[in-house]
Biotite code that builds the C-alpha atoms (Angstrom):
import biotite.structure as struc

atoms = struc.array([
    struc.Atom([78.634, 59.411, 113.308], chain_id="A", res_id=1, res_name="UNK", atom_name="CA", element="C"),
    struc.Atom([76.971, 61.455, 110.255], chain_id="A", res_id=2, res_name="UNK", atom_name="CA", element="C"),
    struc.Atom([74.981, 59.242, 107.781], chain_id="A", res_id=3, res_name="UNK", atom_name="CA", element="C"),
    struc.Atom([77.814, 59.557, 104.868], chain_id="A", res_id=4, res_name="UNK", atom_name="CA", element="C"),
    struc.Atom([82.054, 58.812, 105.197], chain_id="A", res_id=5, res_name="UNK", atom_name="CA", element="C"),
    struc.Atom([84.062, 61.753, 104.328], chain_id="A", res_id=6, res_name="UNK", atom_name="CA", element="C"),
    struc.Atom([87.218, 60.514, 104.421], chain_id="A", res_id=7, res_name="UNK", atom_name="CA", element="C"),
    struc.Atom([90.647, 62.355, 104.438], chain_id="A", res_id=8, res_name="UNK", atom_name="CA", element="C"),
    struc.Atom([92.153, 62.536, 101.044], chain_id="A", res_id=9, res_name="UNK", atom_name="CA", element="C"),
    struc.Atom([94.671, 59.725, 100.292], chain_id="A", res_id=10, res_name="UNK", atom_name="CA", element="C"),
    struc.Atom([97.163, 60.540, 97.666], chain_id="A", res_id=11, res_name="UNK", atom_name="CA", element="C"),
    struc.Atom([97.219, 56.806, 96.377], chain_id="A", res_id=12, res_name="UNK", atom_name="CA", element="C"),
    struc.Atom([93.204, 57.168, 94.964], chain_id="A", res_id=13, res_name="UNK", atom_name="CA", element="C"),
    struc.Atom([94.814, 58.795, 92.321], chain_id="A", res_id=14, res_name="UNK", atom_name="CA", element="C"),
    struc.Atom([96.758, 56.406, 90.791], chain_id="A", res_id=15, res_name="UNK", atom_name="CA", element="C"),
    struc.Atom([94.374, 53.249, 91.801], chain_id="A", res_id=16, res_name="UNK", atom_name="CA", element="C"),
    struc.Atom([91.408, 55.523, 89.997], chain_id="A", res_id=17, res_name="UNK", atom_name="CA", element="C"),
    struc.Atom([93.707, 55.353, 87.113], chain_id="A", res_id=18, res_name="UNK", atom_name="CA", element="C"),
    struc.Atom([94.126, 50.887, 87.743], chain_id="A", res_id=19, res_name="UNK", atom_name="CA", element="C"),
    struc.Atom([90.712, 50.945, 88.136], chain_id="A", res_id=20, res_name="UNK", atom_name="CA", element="C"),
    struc.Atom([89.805, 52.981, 85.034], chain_id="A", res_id=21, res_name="UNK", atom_name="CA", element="C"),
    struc.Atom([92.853, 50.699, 82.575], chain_id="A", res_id=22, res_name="UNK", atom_name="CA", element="C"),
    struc.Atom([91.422, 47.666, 84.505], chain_id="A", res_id=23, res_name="UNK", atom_name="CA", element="C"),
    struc.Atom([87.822, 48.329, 83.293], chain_id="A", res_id=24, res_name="UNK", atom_name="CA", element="C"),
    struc.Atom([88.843, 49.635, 80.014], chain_id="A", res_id=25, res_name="UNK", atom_name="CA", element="C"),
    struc.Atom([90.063, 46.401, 78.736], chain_id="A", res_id=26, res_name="UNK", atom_name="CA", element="C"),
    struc.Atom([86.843, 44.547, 80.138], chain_id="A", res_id=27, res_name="UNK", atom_name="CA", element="C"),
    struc.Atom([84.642, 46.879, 78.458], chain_id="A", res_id=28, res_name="UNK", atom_name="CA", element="C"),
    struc.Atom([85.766, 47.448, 75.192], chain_id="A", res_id=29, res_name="UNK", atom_name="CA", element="C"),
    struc.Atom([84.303, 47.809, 72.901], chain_id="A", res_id=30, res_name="UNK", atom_name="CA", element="C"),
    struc.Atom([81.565, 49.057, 73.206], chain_id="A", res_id=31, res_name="UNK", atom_name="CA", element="C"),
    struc.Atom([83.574, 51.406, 75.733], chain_id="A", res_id=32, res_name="UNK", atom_name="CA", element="C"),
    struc.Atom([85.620, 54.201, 74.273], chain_id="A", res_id=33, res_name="UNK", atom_name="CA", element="C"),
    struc.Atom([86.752, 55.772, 76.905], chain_id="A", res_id=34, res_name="UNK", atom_name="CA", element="C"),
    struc.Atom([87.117, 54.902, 81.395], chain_id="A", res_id=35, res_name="UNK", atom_name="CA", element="C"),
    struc.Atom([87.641, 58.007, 83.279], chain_id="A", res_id=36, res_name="UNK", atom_name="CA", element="C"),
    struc.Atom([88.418, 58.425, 87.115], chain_id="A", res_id=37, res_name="UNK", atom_name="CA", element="C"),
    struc.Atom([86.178, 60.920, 88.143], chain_id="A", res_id=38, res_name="UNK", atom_name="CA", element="C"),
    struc.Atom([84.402, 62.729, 91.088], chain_id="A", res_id=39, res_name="UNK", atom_name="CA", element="C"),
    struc.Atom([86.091, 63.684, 94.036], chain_id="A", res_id=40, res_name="UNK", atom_name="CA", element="C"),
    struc.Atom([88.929, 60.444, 94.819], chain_id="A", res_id=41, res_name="UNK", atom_name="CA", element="C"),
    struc.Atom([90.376, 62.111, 91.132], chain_id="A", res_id=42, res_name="UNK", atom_name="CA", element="C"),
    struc.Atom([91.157, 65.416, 92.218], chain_id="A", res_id=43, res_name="UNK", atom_name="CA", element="C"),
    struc.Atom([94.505, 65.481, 94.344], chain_id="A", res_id=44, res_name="UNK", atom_name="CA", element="C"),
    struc.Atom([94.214, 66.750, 97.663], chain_id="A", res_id=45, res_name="UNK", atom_name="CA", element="C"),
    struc.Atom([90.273, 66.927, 97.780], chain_id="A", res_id=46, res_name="UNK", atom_name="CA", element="C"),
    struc.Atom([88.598, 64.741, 100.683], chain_id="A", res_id=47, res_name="UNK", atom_name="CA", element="C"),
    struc.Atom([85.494, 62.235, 99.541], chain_id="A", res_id=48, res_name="UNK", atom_name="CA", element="C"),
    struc.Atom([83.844, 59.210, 100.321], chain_id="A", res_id=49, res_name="UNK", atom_name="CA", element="C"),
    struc.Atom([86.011, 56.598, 99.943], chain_id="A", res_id=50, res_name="UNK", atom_name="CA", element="C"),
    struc.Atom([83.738, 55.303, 96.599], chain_id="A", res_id=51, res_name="UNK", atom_name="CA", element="C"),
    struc.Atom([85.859, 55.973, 93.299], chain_id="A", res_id=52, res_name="UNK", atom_name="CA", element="C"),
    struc.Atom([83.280, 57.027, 90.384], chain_id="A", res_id=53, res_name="UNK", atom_name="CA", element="C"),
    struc.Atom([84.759, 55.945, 86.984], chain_id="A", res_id=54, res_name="UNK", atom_name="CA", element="C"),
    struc.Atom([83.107, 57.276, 84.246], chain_id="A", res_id=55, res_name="UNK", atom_name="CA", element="C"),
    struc.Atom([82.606, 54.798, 81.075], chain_id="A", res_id=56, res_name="UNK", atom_name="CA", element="C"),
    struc.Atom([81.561, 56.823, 77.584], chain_id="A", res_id=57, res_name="UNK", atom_name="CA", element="C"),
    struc.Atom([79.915, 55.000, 75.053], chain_id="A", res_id=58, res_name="UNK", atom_name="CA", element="C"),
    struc.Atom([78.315, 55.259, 71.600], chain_id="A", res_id=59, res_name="UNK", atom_name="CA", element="C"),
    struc.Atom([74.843, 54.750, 72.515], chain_id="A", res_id=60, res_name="UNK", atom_name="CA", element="C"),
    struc.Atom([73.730, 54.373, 75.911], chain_id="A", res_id=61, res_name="UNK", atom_name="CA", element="C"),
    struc.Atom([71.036, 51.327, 75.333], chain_id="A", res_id=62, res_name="UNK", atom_name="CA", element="C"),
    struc.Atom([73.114, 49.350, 73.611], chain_id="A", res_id=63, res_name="UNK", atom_name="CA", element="C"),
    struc.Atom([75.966, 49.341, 75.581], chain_id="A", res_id=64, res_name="UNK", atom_name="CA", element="C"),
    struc.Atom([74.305, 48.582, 78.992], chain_id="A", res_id=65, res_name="UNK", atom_name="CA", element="C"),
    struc.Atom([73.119, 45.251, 77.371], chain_id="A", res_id=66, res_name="UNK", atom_name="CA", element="C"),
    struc.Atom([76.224, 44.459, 75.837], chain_id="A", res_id=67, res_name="UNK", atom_name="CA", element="C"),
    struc.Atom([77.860, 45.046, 78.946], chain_id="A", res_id=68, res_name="UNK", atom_name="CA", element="C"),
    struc.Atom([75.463, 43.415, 81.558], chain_id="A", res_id=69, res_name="UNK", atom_name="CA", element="C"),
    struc.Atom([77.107, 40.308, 81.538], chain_id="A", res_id=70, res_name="UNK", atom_name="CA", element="C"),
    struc.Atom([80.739, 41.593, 81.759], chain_id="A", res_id=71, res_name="UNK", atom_name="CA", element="C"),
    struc.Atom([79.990, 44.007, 84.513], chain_id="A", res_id=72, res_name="UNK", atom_name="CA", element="C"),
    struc.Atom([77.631, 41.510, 86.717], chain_id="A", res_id=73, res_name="UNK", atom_name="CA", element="C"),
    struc.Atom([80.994, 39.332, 86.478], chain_id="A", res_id=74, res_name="UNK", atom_name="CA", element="C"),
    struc.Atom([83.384, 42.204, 87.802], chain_id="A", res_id=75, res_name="UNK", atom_name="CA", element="C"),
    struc.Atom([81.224, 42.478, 90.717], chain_id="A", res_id=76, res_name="UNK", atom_name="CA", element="C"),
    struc.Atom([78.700, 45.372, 89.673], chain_id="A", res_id=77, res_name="UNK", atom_name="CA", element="C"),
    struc.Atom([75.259, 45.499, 90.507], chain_id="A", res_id=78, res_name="UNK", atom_name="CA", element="C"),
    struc.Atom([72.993, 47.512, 88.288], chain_id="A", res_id=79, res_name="UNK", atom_name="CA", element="C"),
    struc.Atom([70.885, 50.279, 89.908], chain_id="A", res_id=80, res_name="UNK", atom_name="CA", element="C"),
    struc.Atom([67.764, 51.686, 88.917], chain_id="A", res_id=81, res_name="UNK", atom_name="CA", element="C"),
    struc.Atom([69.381, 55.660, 87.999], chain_id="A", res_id=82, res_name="UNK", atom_name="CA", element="C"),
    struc.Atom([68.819, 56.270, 84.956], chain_id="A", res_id=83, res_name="UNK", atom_name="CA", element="C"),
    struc.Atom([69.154, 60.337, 85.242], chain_id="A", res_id=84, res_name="UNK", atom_name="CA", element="C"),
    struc.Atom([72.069, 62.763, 85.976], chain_id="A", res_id=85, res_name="UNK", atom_name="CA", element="C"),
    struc.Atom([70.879, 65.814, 88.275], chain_id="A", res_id=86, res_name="UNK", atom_name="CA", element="C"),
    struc.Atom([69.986, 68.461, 85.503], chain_id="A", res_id=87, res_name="UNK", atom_name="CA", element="C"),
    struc.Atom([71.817, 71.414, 86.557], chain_id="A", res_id=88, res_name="UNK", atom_name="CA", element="C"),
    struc.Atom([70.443, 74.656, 86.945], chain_id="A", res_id=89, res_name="UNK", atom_name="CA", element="C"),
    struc.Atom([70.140, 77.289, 83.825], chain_id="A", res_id=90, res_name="UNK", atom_name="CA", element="C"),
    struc.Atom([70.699, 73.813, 81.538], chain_id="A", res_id=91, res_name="UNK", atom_name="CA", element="C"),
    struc.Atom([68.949, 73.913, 78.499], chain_id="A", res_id=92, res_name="UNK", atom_name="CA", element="C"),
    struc.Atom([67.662, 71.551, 76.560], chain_id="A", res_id=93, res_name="UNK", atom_name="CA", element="C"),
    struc.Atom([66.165, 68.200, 77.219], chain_id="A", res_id=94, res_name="UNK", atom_name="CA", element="C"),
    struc.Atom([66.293, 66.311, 80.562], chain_id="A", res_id=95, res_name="UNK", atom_name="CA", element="C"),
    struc.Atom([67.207, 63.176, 78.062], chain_id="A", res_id=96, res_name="UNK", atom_name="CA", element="C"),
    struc.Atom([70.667, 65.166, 77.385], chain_id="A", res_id=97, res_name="UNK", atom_name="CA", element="C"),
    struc.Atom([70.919, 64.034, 81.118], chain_id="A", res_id=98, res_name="UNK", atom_name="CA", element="C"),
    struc.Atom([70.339, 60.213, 80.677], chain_id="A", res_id=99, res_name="UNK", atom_name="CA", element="C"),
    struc.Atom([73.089, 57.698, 81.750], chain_id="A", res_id=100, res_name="UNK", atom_name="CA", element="C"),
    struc.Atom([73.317, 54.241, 83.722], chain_id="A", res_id=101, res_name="UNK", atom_name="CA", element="C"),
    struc.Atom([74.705, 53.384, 87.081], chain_id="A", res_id=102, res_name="UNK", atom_name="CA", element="C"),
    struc.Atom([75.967, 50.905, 87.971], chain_id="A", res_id=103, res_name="UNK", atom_name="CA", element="C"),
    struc.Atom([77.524, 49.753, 91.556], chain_id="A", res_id=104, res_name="UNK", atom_name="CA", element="C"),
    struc.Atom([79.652, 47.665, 93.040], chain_id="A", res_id=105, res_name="UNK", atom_name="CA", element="C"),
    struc.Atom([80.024, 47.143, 97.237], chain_id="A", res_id=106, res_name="UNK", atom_name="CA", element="C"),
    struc.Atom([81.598, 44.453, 99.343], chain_id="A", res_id=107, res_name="UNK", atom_name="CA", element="C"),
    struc.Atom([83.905, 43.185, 96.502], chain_id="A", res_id=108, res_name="UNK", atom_name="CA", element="C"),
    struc.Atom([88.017, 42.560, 96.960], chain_id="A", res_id=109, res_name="UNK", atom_name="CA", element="C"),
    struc.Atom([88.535, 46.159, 95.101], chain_id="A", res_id=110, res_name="UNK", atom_name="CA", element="C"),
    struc.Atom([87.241, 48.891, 96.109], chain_id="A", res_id=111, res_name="UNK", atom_name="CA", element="C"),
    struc.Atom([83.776, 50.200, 95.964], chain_id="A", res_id=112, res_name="UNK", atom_name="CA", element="C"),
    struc.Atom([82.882, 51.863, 93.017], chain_id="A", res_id=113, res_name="UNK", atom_name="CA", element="C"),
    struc.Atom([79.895, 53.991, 91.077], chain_id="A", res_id=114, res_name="UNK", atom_name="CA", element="C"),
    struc.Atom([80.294, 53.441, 87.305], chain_id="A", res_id=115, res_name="UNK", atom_name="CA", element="C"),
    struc.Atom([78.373, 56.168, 85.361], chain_id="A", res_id=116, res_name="UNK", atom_name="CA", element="C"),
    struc.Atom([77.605, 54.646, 81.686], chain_id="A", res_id=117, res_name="UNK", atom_name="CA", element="C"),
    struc.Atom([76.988, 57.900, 79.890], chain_id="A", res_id=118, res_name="UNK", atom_name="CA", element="C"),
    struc.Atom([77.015, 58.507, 75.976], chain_id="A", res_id=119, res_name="UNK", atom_name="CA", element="C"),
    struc.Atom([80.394, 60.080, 74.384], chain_id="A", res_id=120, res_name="UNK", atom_name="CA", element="C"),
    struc.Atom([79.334, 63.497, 73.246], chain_id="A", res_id=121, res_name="UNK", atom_name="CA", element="C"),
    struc.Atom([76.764, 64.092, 76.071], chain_id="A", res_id=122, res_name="UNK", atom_name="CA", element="C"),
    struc.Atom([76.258, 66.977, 78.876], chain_id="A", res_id=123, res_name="UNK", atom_name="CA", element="C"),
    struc.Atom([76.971, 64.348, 81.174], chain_id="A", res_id=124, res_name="UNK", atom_name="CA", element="C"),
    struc.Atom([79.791, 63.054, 80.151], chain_id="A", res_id=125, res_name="UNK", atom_name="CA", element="C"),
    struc.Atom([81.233, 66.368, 80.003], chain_id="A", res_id=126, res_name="UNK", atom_name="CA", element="C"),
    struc.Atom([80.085, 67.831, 83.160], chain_id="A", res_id=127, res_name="UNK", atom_name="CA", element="C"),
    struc.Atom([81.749, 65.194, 85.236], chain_id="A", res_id=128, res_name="UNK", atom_name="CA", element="C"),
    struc.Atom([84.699, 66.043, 83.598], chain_id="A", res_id=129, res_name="UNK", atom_name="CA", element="C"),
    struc.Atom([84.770, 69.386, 83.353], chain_id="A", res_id=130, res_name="UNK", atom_name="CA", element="C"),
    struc.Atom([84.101, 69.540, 87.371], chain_id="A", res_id=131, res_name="UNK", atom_name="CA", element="C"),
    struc.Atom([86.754, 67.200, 87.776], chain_id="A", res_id=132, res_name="UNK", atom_name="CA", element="C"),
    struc.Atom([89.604, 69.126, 85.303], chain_id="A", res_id=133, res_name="UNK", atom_name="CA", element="C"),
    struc.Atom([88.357, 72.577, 86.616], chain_id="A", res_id=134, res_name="UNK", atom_name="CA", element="C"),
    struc.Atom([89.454, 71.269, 90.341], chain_id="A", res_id=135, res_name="UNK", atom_name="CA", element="C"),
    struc.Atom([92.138, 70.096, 89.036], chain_id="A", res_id=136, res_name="UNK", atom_name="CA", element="C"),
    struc.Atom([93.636, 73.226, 87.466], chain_id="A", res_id=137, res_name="UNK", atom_name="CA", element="C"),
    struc.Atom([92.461, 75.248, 90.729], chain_id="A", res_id=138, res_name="UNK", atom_name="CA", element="C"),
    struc.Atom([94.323, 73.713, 93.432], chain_id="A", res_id=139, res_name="UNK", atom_name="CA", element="C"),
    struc.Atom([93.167, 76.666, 96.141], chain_id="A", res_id=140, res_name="UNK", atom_name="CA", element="C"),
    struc.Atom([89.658, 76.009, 95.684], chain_id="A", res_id=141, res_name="UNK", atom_name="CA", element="C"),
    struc.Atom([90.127, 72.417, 96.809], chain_id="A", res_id=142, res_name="UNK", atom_name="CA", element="C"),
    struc.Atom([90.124, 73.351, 100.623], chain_id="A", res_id=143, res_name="UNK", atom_name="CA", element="C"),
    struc.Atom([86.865, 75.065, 100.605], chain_id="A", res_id=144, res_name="UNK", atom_name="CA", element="C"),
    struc.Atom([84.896, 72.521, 99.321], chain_id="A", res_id=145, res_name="UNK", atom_name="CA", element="C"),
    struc.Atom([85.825, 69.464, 100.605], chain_id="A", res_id=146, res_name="UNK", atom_name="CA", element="C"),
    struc.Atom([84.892, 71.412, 104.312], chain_id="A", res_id=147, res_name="UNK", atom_name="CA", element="C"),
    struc.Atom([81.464, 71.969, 102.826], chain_id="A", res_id=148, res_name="UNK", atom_name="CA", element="C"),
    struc.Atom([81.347, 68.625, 102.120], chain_id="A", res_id=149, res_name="UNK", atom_name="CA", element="C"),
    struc.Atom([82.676, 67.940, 105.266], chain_id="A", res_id=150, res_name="UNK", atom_name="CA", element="C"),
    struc.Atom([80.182, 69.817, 107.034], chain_id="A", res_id=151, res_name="UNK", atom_name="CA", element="C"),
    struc.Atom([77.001, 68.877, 104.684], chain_id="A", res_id=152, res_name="UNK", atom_name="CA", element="C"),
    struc.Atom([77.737, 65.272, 105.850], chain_id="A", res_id=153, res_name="UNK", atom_name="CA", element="C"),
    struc.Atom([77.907, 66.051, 109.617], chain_id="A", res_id=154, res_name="UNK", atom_name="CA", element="C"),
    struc.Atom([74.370, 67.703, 108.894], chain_id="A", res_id=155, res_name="UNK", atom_name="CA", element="C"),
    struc.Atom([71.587, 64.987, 106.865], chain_id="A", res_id=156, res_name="UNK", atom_name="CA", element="C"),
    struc.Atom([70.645, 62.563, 107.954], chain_id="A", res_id=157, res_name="UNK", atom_name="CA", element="C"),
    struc.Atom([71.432, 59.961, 104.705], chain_id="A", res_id=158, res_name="UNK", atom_name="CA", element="C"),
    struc.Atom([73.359, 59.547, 101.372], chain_id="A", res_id=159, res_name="UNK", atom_name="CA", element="C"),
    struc.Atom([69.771, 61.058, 99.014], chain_id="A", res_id=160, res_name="UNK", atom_name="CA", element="C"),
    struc.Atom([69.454, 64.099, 101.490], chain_id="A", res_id=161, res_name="UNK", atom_name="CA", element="C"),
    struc.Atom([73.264, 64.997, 100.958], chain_id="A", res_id=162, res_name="UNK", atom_name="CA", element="C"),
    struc.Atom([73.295, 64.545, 97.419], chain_id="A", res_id=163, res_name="UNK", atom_name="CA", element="C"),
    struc.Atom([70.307, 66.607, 96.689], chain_id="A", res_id=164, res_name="UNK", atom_name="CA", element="C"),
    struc.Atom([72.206, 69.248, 98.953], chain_id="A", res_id=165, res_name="UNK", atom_name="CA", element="C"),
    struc.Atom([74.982, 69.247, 97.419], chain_id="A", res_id=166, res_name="UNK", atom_name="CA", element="C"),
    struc.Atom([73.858, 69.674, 94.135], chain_id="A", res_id=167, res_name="UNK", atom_name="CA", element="C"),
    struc.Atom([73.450, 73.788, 93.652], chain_id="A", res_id=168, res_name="UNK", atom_name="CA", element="C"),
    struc.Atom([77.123, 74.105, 94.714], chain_id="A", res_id=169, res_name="UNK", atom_name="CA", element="C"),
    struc.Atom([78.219, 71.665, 92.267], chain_id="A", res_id=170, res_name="UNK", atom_name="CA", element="C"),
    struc.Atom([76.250, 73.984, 90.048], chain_id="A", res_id=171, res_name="UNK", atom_name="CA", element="C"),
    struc.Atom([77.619, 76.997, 90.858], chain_id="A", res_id=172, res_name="UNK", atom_name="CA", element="C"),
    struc.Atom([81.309, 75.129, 90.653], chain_id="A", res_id=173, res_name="UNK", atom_name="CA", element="C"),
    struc.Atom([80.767, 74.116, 87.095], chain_id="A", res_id=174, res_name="UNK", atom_name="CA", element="C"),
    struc.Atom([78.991, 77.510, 85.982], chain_id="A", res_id=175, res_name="UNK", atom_name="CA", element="C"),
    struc.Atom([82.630, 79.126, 86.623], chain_id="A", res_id=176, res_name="UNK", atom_name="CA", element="C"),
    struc.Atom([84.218, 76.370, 85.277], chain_id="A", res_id=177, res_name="UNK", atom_name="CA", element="C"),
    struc.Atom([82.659, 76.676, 82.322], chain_id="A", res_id=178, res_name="UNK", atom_name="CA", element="C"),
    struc.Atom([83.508, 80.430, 82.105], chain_id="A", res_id=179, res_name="UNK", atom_name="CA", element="C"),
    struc.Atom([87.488, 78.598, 82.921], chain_id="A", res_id=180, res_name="UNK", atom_name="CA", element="C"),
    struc.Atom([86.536, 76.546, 80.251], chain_id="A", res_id=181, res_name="UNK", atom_name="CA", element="C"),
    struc.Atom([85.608, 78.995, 77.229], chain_id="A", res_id=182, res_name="UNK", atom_name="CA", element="C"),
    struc.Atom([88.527, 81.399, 78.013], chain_id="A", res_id=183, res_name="UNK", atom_name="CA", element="C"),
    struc.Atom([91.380, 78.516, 78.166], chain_id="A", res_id=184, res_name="UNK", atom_name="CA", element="C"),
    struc.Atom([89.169, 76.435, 75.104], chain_id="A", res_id=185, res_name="UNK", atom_name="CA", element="C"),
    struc.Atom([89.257, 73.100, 77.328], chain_id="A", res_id=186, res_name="UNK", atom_name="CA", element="C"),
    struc.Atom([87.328, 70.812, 75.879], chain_id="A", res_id=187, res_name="UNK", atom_name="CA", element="C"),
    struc.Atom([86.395, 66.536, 76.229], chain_id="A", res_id=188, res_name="UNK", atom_name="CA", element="C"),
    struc.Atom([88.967, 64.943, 75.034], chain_id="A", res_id=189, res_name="UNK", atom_name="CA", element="C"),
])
């Protein structure tokens, strides 16, 4: 059995991401502006671990993973020690542009979930989103990479080794996307 669940796409993560996302929105705010459904379970038709990754933007980053500790610990989450997004290739700037907080939560009555605390504004924030929206609006492309996921999964031997694997394709995903992006002006909204 390889080391990390790629399960079949199931057309109801979308709207639960979206539950999950209004659920969390009302818990969190303020200091949260925005909950997002994001990564793989939010893109229809793409297959993914069955883990949905909700995206929470916030003014500042510090602040608003003490304000929420104690409203998160109660929802079930566990905080992890991540404090970094994987700084994509050709970025400039910073690694700090990268910063964010992760939180986790396993074993609860929902489902299991990564919550990425990232700043409003920041490359993070907008990369997840811009992978997710570019998937979105390209449909065809969805095939090919949930088999390389697929087959990536089959071949480490844990969760770190696939991740760190993965990453250059994600690059090379958003580094068209962000052509997509310029020529059809999407931006964060």
């Amino acid at each position: 059995m390889p080391s990390v669940d790629i399960a079949r796409n199931d057309p109801a993560w979308e709207s639960a991401g979206k539950a999950l996302a209004a659920e969390l929105l009302d818990a969190l705010t303020p200091p949260a502006l925005r909950v997002e459904h994001i990564g793989s379970t939010s893109i229809p038709g793409m297959d993914a671990k069955p883990i949905f990754d909700l995206q929470v933007s916030v003014p500042d980053l510090d602040a608003a993973e003490e304000a929420l500790a104690e409203a998160l610990h109660a929802l079930g989450f566990a905080r992890t020690a991540y404090f970094h997004d994987h700084v994509p290739a050709g970025s400039a700037g910073p690694p700090d542009l990268w910063r964010k907080r992760l939180w986790m939560r396993r074993g609860h009555p929902g489902p299991d979930v990564n919550l990425h605390l990232r700043a409003a504004g920041g490359a993070g924030e907008r990369f997840a989103l811009l992978f997710r929206d570019w998937f979105r609006a390209h449909p065809a492309a969805v095939p090919a990479y949930a088999a390389f996921k697929r087959s990536l999964a089959e071949a480490v031997t844990d969760g770190a080794a696939y991740t760190e694997m993965k990453n250059p394709v994600v690059d090379l995903i958003v580094a068209t996307a962000e052509d997509w992006a310029a020529r059809t002006g999407w931006k964060v909204t």
